[in-house]
N, C-alpha and C positions, 0 to 999 in steps of 0.2 A: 075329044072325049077323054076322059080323066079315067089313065091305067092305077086303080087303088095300088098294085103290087108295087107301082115303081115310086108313089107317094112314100112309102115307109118300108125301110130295109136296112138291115144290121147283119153283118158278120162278126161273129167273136167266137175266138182262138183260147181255150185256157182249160183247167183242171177242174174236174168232179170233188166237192168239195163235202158235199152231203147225201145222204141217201136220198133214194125218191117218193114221196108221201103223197098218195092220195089226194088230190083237188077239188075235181068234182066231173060230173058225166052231162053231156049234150046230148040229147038222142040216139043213149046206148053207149053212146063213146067216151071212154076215159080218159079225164087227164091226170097227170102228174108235174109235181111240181120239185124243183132240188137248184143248189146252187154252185154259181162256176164261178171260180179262181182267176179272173184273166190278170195277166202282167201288164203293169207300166211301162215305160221308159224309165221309170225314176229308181227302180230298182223295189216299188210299194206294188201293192195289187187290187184290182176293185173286186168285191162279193157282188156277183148279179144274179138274181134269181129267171131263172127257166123254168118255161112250162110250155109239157110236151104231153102229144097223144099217146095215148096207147100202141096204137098203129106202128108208127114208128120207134114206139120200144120193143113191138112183136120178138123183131130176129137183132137187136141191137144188146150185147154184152154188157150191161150197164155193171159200171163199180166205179167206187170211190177211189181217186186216185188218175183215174184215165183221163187223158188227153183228148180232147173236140174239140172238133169246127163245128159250128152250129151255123146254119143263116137261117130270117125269119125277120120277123118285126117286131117291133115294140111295142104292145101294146096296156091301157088303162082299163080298170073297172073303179066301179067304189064299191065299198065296204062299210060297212053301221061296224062303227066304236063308238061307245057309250052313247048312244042316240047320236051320232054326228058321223055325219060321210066324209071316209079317208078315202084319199086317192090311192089305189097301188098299181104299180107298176111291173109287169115282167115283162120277158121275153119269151115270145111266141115260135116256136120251132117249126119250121119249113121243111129244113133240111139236116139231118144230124149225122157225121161219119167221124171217126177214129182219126186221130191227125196223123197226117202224111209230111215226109221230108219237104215237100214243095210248100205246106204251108207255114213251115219255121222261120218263110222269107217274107211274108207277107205283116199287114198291120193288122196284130192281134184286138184291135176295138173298134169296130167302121160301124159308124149310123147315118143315112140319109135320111130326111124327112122334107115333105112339101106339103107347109099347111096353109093354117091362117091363124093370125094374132088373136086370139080370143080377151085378152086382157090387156090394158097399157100398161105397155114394158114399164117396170121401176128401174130407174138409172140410179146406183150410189158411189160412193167413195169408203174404199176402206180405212182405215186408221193411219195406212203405210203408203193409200195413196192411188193403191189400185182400183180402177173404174168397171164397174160391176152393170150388169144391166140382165134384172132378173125377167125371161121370157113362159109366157102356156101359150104353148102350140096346137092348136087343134086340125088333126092330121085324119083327114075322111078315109072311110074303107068302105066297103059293100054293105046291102043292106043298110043303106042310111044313118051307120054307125060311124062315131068317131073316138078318136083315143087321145086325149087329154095329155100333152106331154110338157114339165118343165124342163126349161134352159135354160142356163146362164153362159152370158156373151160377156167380153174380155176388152179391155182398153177400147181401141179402134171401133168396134166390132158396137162394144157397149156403148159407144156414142151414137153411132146408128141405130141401135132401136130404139136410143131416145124419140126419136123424130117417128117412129112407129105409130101407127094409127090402129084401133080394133076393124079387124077385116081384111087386114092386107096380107096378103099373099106373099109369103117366103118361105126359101129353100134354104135349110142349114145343115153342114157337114161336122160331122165331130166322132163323139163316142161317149158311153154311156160310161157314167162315174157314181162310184157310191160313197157315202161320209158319214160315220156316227156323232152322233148326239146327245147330248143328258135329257131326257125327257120329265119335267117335274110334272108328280102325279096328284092328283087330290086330295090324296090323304097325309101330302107331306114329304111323301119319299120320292125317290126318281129312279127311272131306269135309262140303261143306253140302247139305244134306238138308232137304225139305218135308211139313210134318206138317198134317192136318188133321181139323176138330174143329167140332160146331155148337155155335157161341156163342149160348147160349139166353135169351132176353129176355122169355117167360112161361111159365111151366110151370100144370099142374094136376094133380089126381087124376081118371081115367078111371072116375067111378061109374059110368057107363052100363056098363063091362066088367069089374066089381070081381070077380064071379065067375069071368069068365076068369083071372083076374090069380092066384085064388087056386088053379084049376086048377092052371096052369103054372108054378108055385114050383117043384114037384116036380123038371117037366122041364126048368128052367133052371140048376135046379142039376147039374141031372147031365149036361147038354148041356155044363158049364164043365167038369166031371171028363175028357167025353170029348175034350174037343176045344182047343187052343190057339186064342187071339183075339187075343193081341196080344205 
């Protein structure tokens, strides 16, 4: 039996970066949405936007500036821009506290996810040489839902999903990175625009779900027929 919680899980460590704005309400319940600051290694930072219940902002001190741990999952919707379905992406809050000395040791950006290849991976080469292999992950949860997530896979890593088939089941370890972009617009002008993506640092094949995986070929392919993702 497939635990949805252990399919998709993120920890990230980092700064309040924006205030928190209205999102929208479930059955009375409010969410909010704002964005966190987490560090690199490289001494750069990624913007990732969070979105959290109400609930959990009841008795929490929210300000600009503060230090969290958040854990949660990543989760997809889409969205209508100009008649055309954008994929976006936040993170879903599970659990939200104030950071603690013991978490200044740990790795400020952690994503698990266990899905299935919804699209054939594109494998390329960069200019300088580096081998790229761009991944949608489709990562199931309850209620018959699932959340739509891009990867991109690195050298080694990107030559293995070359060989990737739609429907197959794999497990990828990384963290979630974000990158701007010039976005040219229709009437000429352009704006900069933030895209993101887990940068994946292990992957596997999921034996223990190899049956599921071959179930839901079927229904991933026709879940792509019915529906836009990106």
């Amino acid at each position: 039996m497939i635990n949805y919680l252990e399919n998709n899980q993120i920890k990230l460590i980092g700064t309040i970066v924006s205030d928190k704005s209205f999102s929208h309400e479930v059955y009375g319940e409010g969410f909010y949405s704002f964005d966190l600051e987490v560090p690199r290694l490289s001494d750069t930072s990624d913007i990732i936007p969070v979105m959290v219940s109400e609930r959990l902002l009841a008795d929490f001190d929210f300000q600009i500036g503060q230090k969290v741990t958040i854990d949660g999952q990543y989760r997809s919707y889409n969205n209508m821009e100009n008649d055309k379905n954008k994929l976006v992406l936040t993170c879903f809050v599970k659990e939200m506290r104030l950071q603690v000395p013991e978490d200044e040791n740990t790795n400020s950006n952690e994503i698990i996810l266990n899905g299935f290849i919804c699209k054939k991976p594109i494998y390329r080469t960069t200019p300088f040489g580096r081998e790229i292999a761009d991944i949608l992950l489709a990562v199931n949860r309850a209620y018959n839902k699932s959340d739509y997530i891009p990867c991109i896979a690195w050298g080694r890593n990107a030559r293995f999903c070359e060989r990737m088939e739609v429907g197959q089941n794999v497990k990828v370890f990384g963290r979630i990175q974000s990158r701007q972009y010039e976005k040219k617009l229709e009437n000429g002008t352009s704006e900069i625009r933030r895209a993101y993506e887990v940068s994946v640092s292990k992957m596997e094949l999921d034996k223990a779900h190899k049956e599921d995986s071959e179930a839901q070929t079927e229904g991933i392919k026709s879940n792509n027929n019915e529906e836009q993702i990106g």
